[in-house]
C-alpha positions in Angstrom: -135.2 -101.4 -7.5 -135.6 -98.2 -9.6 -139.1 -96.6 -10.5 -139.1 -95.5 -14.2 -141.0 -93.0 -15.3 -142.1 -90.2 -18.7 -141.1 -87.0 -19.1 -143.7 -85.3 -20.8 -142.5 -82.3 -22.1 -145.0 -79.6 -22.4 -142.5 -77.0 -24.5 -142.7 -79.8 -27.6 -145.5 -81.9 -28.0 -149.7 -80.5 -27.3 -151.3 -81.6 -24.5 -154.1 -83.7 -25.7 -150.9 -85.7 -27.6 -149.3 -85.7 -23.9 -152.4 -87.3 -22.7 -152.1 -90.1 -25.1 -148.4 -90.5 -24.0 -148.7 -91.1 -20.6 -151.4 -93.4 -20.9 -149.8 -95.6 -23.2 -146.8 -95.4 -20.8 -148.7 -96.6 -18.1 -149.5 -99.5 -20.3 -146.1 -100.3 -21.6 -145.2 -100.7 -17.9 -143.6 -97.3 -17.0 -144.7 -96.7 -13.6 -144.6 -93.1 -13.4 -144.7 -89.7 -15.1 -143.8 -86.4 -14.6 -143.6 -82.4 -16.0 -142.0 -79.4 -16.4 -144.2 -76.0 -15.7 -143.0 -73.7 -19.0 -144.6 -70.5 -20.1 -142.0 -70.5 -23.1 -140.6 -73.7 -25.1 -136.4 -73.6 -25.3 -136.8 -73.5 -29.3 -139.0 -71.9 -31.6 -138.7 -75.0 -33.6 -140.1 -76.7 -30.4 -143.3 -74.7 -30.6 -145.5 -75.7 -27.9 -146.1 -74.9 -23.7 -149.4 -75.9 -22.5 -150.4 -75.0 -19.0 -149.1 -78.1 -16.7 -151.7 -77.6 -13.8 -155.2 -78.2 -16.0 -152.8 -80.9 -18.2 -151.7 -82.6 -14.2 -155.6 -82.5 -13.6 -156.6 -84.8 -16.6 -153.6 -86.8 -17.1 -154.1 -88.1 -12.9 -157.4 -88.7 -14.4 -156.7 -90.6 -17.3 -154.4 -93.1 -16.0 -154.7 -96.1 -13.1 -151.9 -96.2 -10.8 -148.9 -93.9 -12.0 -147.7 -91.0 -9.7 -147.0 -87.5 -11.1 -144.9 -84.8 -10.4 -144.3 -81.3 -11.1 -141.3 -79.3 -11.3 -142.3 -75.5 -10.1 -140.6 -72.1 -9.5 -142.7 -70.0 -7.3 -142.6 -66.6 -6.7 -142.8 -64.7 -9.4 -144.6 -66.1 -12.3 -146.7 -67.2 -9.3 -147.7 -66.4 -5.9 -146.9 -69.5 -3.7 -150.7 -69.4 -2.0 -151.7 -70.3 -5.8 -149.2 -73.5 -6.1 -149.7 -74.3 -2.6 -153.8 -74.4 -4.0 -152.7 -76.1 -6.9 -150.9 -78.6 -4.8 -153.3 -79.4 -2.4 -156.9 -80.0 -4.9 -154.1 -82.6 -7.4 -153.4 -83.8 -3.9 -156.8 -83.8 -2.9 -158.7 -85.5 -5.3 -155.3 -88.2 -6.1 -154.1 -89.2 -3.0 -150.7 -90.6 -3.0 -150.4 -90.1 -6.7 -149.1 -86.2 -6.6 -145.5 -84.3 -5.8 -144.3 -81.2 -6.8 -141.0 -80.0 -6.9 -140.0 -76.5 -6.4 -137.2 -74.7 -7.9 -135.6 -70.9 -8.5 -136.4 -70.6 -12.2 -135.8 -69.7 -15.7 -136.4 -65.8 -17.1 -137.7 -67.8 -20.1 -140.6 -68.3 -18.2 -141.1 -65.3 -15.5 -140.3 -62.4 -17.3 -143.8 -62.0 -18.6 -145.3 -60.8 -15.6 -142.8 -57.7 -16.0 -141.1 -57.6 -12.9 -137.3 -57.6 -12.9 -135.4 -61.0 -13.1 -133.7 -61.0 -9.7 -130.0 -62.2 -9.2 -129.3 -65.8 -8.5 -128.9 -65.1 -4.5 -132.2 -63.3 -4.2 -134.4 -66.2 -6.2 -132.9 -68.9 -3.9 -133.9 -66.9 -0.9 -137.5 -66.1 -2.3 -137.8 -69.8 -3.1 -137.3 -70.6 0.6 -139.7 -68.0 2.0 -142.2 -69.7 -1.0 -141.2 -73.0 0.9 -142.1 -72.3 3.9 -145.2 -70.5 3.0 -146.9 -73.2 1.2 -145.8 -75.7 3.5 -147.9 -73.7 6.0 -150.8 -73.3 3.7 -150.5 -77.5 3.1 -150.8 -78.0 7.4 -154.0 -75.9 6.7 -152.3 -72.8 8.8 -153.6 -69.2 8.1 -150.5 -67.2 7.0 -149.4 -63.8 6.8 -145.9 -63.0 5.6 -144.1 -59.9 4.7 -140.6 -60.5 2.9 -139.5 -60.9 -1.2 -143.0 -62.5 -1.2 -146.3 -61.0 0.7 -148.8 -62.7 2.2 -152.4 -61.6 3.9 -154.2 -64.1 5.8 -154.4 -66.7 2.8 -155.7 -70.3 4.1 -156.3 -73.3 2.4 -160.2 -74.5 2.9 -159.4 -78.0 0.6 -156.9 -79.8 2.0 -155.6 -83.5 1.2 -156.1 -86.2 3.5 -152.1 -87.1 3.7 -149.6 -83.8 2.6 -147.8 -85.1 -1.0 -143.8 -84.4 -0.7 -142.0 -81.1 -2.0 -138.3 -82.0 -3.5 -136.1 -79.5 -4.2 -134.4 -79.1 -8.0 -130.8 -78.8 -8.1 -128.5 -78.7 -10.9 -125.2 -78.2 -8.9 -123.6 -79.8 -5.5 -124.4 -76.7 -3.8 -127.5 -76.0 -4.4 -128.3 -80.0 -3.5 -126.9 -79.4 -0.1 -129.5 -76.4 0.5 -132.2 -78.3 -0.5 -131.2 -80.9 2.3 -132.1 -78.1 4.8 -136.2 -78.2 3.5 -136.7 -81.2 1.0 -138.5 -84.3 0.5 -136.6 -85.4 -1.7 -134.3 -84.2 -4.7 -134.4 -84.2 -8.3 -131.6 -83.4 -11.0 -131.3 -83.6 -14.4 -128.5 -86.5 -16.2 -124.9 -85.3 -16.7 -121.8 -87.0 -16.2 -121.3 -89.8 -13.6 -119.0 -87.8 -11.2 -120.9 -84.7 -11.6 -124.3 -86.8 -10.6 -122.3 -88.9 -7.7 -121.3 -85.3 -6.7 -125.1 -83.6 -6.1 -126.6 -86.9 -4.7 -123.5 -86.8 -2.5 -123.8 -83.5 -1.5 -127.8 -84.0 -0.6 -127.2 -87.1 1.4 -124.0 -86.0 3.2 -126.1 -82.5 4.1 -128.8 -84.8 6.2 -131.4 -85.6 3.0 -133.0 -88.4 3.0 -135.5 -88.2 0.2 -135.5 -90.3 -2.3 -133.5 -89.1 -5.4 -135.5 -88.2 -8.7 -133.0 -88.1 -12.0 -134.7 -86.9 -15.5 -133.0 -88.4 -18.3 -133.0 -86.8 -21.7 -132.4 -89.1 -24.1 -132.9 -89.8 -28.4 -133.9 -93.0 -29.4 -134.5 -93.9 -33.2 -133.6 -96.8 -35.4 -131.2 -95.3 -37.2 -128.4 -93.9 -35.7 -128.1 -91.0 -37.8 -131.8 -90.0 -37.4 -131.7 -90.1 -33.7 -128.5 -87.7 -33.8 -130.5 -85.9 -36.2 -133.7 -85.5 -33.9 -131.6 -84.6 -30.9 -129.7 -81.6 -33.0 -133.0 -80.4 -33.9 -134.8 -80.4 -30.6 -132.3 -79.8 -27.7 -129.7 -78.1 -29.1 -131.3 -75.1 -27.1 -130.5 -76.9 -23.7 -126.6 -77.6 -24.3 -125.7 -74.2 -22.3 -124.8 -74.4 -18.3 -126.0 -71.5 -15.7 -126.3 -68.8 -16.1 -127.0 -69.0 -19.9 -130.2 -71.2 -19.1 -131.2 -69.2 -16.3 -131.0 -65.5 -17.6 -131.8 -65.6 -21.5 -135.3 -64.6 -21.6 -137.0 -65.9 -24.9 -137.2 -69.1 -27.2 -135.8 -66.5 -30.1 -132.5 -65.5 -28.1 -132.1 -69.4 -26.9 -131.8 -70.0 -31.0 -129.5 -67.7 -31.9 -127.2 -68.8 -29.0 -127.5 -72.2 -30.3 -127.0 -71.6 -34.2 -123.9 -73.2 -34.0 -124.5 -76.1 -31.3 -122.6 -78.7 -32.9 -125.0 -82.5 -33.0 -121.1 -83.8 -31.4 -121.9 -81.1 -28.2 -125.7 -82.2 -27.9 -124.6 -85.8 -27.8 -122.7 -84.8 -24.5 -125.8 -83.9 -22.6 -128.7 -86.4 -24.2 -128.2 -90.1 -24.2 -128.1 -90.7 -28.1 -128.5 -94.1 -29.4 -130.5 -96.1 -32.2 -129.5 -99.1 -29.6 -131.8 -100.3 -27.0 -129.1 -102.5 -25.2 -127.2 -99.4 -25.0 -129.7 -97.4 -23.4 -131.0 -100.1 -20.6 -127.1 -100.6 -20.0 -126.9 -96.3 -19.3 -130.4 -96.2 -17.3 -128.8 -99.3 -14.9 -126.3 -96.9 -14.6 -128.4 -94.3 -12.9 -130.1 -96.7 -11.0 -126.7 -98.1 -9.6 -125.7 -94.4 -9.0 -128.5 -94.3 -6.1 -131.3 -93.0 -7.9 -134.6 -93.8 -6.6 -136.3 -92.4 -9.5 -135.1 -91.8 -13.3 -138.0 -90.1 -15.7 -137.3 -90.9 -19.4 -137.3 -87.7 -21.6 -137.2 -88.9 -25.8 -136.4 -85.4 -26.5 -138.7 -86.3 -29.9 -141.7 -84.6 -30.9 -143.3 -88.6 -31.6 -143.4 -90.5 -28.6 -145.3 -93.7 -29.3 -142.7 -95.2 -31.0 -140.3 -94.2 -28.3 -142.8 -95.6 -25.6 -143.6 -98.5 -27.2 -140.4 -99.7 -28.0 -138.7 -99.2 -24.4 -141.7 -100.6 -22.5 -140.9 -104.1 -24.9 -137.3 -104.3 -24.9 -135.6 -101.7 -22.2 -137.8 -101.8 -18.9 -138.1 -105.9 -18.6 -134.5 -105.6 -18.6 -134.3 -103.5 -15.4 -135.7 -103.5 -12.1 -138.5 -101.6 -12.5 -140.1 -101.2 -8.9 -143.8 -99.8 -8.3 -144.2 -96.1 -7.4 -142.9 -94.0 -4.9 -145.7 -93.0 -2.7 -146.2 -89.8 -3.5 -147.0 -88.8 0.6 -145.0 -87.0 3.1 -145.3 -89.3 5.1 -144.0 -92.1 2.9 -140.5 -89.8 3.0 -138.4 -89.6 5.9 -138.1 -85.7 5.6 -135.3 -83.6 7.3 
């Protein structure tokens, strides 16, 4: 039994149509929802990035039952007290309906405050000092640190009744395995069967025992020509591995990159198909892969369409389970 969930992607579609989404998600019978946290869309053509912490507030607010998650990089765009805050009032004021996972980021988004973009080695370390710092603020410790981040007596005076779970991001079997040493759980994002057996593999094998999250871009339109066409327009930007993703720093520079992304290469990395049997057969797929979790992205500006169709013809097909409780203590954490 899988939970199925929205994407709602902030670097496409305004928040107050986001707010519309998820609630008529929640109605179609998805049973959970989740963000990224962009300063900067991928695309110019994409055109939007509203702040995911005030949308997280109103969107737990607007819906019933549906958990929500985050997917964060602290410690540079911000200070790990702030998201550990941040954390803590969604947490507060939803129990059991909040997670948050943490990852090393994208320049895209973290240049702005001006500081360098460090190497890959020195995020991943920064991230785990981040870890541990908000993971102290969330026990309701005062904490002082002095390392890639600094710290002065910062304590958390709202706390949550029950502290929601941090997962770790990982694109890569490697960076899985490290997030065994410190996560909740794990989320990735859909590539090819071996390569997915590969990073659940490598968090399981390393001592997780999370549950696993999976985000799912995927085009859905009636036509099979338009929803090629849609996925071309909108995620051509996101074709291009590490460190491509990582280092360019601007919607502009992701376009010209991507001027001659091919719609054949896009269809390698976004589940394309004007056929609903085709896409329930794929998300069984994921769920038979181990996934605890798998978030629906319709990489489409329009979502209602998207939503409405899959909520009356995909998720009755599968076994869609209620949420995960979003509570530490719900996870058995390493």
């Amino acid at each position: 039994m899988t939970v199925y969930g929205l994407h709602a992607s902030h670097e496409q579609i305004p928040p107050a149509d986001l707010l519309d989404a998820v609630v008529r998600a929640e109605r179609a019978g998805f049973t959970a929802a989740m963000c990224s946290d962009h300063f900067s869309p991928w695309s110019v053509r994409q055109g939007e990035s509203g702040f995911a912490w005030s949308w997280l507030g109103a969107a737990l607010q607007a819906t019933d039952q549906v958990p929500f998650g985050v997917v964060n990089a602290p410690g540079q765009r911000y200070h790990p007290a702030i998201v550990a805050q941040a954390i803590a009032t969604l947490a507060s004021m939803n129990p059991a309906r909040f997670w948050a996972a943490l990852g090393t980021g994208e320049a895209s988004n973290e240049h702005i405050t001006g500081a360098g973009w460090p190497r890959k080695d020195m995020r991943t370390a920064r991230l785990r000092e981040c870890v541990d710092v908000i993971r102290a603020l969330l026990r309701g410790e005062e904490v002082s640190h002095d390392g890639l981040v600094s710290v002065d007596r910062a304590r958390l005076w709202t706390l949550p009744s029950d502290v929601p779970p941090l997962l770790g991001a990982a694109c890569s079997a490697a960076t899985a395995a490290w997030c065994a040493e410190w996560a909740d759980g794990l989320i990735t994002v859909n590539a090819p069967r071996e390569r997915l057996r590969a990073i659940a593999g490598a968090y399981r094998d390393s001592g997780g025992r999370g549950p696993l999250h999976l985000q799912v871009h995927l085009s859905w339109a009636p036509d099979e020509d338009e929803a090629l066409a849609l996925a071309h327009d909108q995620w051509r930007t996101n074709v291009h591995a590490p460190p491509v993703s990582w280092d360019l720093d601007s919607a502009a520079l992701f376009d010209i990159v991507s001027e001659h992304v091919t719609p054949e290469q896009v269809a390698r990395t976004v589940d394309v198909s004007s056929d609903l049997g085709r896409h329930t057969a794929r998300l069984q797929e994921y769920a038979d892969l181990g996934f605890d979790a798998v978030m629906l992205h319709h990489v489409g500006r329009e979502q209602s369409a998207f939503i409405d169709a899959f909520g009356a013809e995909v998720l009755p097909q599968l076994d869609v389970t209620r949420p995960i409780p979003a509570t530490a203590k719900e996870y058995r954490c390493v």
